[in-house]
C-alpha positions in Angstrom: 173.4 -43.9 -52.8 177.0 -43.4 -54.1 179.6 -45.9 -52.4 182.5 -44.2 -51.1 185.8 -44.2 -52.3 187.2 -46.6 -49.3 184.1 -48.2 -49.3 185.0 -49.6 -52.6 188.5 -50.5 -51.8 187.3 -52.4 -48.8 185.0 -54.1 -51.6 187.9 -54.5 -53.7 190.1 -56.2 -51.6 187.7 -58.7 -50.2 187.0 -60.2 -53.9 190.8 -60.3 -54.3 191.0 -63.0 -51.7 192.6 -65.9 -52.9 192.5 -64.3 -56.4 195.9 -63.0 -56.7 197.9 -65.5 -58.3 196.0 -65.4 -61.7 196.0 -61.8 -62.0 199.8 -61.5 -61.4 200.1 -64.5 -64.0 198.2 -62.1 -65.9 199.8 -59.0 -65.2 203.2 -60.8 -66.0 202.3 -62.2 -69.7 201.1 -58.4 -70.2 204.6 -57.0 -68.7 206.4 -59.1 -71.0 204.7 -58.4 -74.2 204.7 -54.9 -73.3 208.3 -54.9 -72.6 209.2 -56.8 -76.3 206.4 -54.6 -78.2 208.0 -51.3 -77.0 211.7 -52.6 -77.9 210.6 -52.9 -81.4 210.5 -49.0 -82.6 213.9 -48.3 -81.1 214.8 -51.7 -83.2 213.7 -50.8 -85.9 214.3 -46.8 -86.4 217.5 -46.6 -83.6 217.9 -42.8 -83.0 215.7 -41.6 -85.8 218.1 -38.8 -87.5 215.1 -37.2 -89.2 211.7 -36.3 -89.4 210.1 -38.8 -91.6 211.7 -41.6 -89.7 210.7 -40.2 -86.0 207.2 -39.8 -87.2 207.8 -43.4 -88.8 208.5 -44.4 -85.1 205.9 -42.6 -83.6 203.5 -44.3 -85.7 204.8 -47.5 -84.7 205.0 -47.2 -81.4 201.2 -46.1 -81.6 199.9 -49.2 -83.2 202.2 -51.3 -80.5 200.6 -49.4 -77.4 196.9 -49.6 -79.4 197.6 -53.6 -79.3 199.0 -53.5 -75.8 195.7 -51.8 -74.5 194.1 -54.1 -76.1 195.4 -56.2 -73.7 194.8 -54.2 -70.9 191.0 -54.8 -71.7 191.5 -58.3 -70.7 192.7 -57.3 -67.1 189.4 -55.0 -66.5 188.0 -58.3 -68.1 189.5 -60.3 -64.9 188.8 -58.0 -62.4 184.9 -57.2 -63.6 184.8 -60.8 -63.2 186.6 -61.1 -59.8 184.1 -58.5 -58.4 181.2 -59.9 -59.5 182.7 -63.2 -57.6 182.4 -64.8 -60.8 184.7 -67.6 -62.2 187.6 -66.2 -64.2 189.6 -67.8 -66.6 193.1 -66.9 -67.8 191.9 -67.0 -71.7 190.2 -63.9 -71.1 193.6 -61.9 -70.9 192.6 -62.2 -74.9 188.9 -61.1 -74.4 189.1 -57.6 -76.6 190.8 -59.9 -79.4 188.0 -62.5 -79.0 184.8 -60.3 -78.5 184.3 -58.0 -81.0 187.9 -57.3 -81.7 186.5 -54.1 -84.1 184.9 -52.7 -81.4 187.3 -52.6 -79.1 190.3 -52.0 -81.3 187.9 -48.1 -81.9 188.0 -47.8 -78.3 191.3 -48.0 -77.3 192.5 -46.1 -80.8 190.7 -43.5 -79.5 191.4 -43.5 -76.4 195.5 -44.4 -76.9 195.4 -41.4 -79.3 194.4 -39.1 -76.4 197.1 -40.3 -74.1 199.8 -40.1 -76.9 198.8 -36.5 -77.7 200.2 -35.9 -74.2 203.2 -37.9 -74.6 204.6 -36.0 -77.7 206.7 -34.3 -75.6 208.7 -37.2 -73.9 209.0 -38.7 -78.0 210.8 -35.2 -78.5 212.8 -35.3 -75.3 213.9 -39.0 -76.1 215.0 -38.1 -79.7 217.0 -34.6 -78.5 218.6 -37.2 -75.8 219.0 -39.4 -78.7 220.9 -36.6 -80.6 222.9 -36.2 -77.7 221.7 -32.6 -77.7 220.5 -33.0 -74.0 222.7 -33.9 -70.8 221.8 -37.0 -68.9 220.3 -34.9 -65.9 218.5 -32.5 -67.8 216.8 -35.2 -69.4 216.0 -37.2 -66.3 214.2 -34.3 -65.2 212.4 -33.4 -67.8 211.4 -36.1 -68.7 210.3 -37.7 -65.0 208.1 -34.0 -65.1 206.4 -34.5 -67.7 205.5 -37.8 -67.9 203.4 -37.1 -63.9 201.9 -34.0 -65.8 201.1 -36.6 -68.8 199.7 -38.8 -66.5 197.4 -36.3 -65.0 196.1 -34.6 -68.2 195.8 -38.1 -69.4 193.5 -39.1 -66.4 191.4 -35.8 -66.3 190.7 -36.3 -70.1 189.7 -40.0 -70.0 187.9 -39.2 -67.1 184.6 -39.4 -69.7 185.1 -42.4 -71.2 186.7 -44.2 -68.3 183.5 -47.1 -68.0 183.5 -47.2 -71.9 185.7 -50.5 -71.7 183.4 -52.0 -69.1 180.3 -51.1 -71.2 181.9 -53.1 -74.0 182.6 -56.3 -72.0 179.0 -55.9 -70.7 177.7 -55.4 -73.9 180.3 -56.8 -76.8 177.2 -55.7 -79.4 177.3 -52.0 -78.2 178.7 -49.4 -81.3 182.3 -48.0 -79.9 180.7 -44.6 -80.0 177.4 -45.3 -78.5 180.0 -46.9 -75.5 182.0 -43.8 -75.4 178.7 -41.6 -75.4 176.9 -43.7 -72.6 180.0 -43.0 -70.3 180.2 -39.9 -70.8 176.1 -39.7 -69.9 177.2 -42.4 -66.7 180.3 -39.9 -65.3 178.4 -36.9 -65.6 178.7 -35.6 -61.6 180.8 -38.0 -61.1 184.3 -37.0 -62.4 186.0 -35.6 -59.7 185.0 -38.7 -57.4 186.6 -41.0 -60.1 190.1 -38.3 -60.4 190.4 -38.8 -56.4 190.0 -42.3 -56.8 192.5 -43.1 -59.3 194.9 -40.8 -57.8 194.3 -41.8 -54.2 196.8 -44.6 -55.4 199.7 -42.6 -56.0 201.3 -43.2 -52.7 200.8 -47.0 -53.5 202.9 -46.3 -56.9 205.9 -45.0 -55.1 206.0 -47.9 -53.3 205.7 -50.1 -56.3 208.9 -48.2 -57.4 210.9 -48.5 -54.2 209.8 -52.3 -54.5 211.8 -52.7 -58.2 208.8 -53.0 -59.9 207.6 -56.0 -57.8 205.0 -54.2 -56.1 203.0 -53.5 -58.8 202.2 -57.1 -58.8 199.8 -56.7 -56.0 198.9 -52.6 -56.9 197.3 -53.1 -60.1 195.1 -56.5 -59.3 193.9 -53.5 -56.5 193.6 -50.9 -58.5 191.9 -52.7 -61.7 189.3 -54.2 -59.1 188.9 -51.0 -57.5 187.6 -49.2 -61.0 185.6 -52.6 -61.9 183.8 -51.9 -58.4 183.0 -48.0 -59.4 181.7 -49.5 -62.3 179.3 -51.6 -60.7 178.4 -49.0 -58.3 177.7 -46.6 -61.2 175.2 -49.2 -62.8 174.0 -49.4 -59.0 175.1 -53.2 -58.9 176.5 -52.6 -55.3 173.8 -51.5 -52.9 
């Protein structure tokens, strides 16, 4: 029988006990190499005045979110281990560099591509603000507008592959596309109860950003613990 959604949160926050700290010490090395990675393309390019150098930066800051996901494997990593009540360790932040780096690096080129498709838009709205061609306030709103539209197409999209990363750390030998194929044979029925999961966190979010930020410290270890615990129930681990 399918846990429920709360169920799992309930779940979630009972393994979390007393687990906190090394997941924000996580979540903080990742924040800061995210922060210096996506400073690079602006950097490097400034305000790209023409097309070969904004698809230069595009392509750039591509490969930079690639590697940052790649990252982001490590915290599904921690919290697959936190759920199972296992013994983490702070090395694995590294994990998708360390276990089959190929395989992974497939994955999240894949599955970055799909989320940059929808963020084509916000690249064009930052260059027309770069041009100066924009006002400040139609850009703000624009670009706020899209980016929760992004999100959402994003989400729905992924919604296949979403246990394709926890397939992998389960099985580092599994082929990238035998991964993406067997979670897309796992979600089948089970996409919308995933979509109402991940978004049941929204209201969490906008307190993460009334919080400066800080928040987030304590959502995501939540969140990423939360998807590690449908994962198990998919796999019917939690009974």
């Amino acid at each position: 029988m399918r846990q429920y959604s709360a169920y799992l949160k309930r779940m979630a926050r009972s393994a979390l006990k007393g687990k906190y700290g090394l997941f924000i010490a996580f979540l903080i090395l990742v924040m800061l190499v995210s922060a210096i990675a996506e400073s690079i393309p602006s950097s490097l390019f400034g305000a790209p005045s023409s097309l070969p150098l904004f698809l230069s930066q595009l392509l750039v800051s591509f490969m930079i979110s690639v590697l940052v996901n790649m990252l982001n494997v490590g915290l599904a990593k921690l919290a697959l281990t936190i759920s199972r009540a296992q013994q983490a360790a702070f090395g694995d932040i590294f994990y998708a560099f360390t276990h089959q780096a190929d395989h992974f690096l497939i994955i999240e080129l894949i599955l970055t591509a799909i989320a940059t498709l929808f963020q084509l838009p916000v690249l064009y709205l930052n260059h027309l603000a770069d041009q100066k061609i924009l006002s400040v306030l139609s850009y703000n709103l624009l670009f706020w507008a899209w980016n929760i539209i992004a999100m959402v197409l994003t989400i729905i999209v992924t919604l296949w592959f979403a246990l394709s990363v926890y397939l992998l750390i389960d099985n580092p030998q599994l082929r990238p596309m035998d991964a993406l194929r067997d979670s897309a044979l796992l979600m089948r029925g089970l996409k919308g109860r995933l979509f109402y999961l991940r978004i049941s966190f929204a209201g969490m979010y906008l307190l993460g950003v009334a919080s400066c930020m800080l928040g987030f410290l304590w959502i995501l270890p939540y969140q990423e613990t939360t998807l590690a615990m449908f994962y198990r129930d998919v796999r019917h681990e939690i009974l």
